[in-house]
N, C-alpha and C positions, 0 to 999 in steps of 0.2 A: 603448572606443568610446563616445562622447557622441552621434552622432547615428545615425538609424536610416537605414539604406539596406540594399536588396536586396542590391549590389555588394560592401558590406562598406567602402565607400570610408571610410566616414563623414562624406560633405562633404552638403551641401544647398544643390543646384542646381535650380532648376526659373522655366520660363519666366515673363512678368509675366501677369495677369490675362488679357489678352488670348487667351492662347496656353491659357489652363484652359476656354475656352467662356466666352457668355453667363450660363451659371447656376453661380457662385460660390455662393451662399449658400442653405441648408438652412435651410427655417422648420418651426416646428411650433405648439404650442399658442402663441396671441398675449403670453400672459403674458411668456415665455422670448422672447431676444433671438434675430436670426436668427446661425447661425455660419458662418464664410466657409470655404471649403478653404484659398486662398491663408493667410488667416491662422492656423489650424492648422499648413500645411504649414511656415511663418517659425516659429510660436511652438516647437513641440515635434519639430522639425527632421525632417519626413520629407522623402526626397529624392524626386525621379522615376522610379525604381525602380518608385514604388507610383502604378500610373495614377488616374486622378483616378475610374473609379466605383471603383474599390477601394477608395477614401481615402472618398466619400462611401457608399459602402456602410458603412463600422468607425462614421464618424460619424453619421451616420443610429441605427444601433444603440446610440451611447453616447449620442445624444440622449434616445434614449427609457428607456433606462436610467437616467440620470440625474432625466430628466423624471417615471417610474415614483416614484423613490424622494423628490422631491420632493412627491409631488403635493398629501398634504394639507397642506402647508404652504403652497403655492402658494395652495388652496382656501381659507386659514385668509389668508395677503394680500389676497386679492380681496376676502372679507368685509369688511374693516379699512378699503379703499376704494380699495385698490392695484391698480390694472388690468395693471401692467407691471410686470415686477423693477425697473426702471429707478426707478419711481416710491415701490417700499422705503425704507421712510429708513435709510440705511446712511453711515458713515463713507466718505470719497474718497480716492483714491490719482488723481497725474495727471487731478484734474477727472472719474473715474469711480468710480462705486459701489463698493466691493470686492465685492459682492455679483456684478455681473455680470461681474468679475473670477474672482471665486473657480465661478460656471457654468460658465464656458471651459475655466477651468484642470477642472474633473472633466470636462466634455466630451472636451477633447485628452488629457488624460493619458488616459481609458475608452477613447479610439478606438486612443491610440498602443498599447498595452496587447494590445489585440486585434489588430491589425495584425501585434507582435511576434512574439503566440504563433500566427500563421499564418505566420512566417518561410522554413517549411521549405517550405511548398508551391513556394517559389521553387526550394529546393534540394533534394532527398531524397537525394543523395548523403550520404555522413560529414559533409563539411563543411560543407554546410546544419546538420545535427543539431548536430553540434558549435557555430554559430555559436550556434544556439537554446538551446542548453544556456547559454552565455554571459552570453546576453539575458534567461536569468532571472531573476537579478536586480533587472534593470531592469524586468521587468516588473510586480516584486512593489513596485518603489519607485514605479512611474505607478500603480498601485493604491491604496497607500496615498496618494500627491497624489489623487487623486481623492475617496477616502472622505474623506481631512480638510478637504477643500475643501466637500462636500456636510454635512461634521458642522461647520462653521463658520458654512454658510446655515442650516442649522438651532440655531444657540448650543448645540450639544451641544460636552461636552467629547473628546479625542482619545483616552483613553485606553479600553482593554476589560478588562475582569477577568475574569480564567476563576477557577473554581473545582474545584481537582483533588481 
């Protein structure tokens, strides 16, 4: 299954902006760009399944998660003379920052991530549990997009060493 839905369909269907409400988009500290549902919902395929405070509830929390793990780095731009990520001098993909590429991409993957491992409340039967079992995986692979994503705004490298 490549995209996440309740049904299990795996498709992603959900109405145009209009049909999500007036308020699309989650702001937080000024620094960080605002993030849309609609574009979460297109980027990292949730379907309608997961009503939309559901979806801004997961997001809302990977905001701040994300934003948490940012922060002194954040505080360490501002000093520099950076009011916005936008205004980081970072390399561009498509006429955009990668940098506020690469906050999306740890925003949607943290929210899709959390969303996953509450799958079961849809379902508590077998086949719920079963489906969650599945989506483990996938949850462990939106985890790591997120961390490399947040160890890239930071120029850390990807790798971790343990020592046994």
């Amino acid at each position: 299954m490549n995209g996440f839905s309740a049904t299990g369909s795996g498709e992603c269907h959900h109405p145009g902006p209009a049909a999500h409400g007036p308020s699309d988009e989650i702001t937080s500290h000024s620094f960080w760009p605002a993030i849309s549902l609609n574009t979460a919902r297109d980027v990292v395929r949730i379907g309608d399944s997961i009503p939309d405070p559901r979806l801004r509830h997961a997001l809302i929390e990977a905001i701040a998660s994300v934003n948490d793990e940012l922060s002194a780095w954040r505080l360490r731009q501002i000093s520099l003379g950076y009011p916005v990520l936008a205004d980081v001098p970072a390399e561009t993909v498509s006429e955009q920052s990668v940098l506020l590429q690469r906050y999306q991409r740890a925003v949607f993957a943290t929210a899709k991530a959390d969303l996953i491992e509450r799958y079961a409340d849809y379902d508590a039967s077998g086949k719920g549990q079963k489906d969650t079992l599945e989506l483990t995986p996938q949850i462990d692979q939106l985890r790591r997009d997120a961390r490399f994503a947040i160890r890239a705004i930071l120029n850390e490298r990807h790798c971790t060493i343990e020592l046994l």
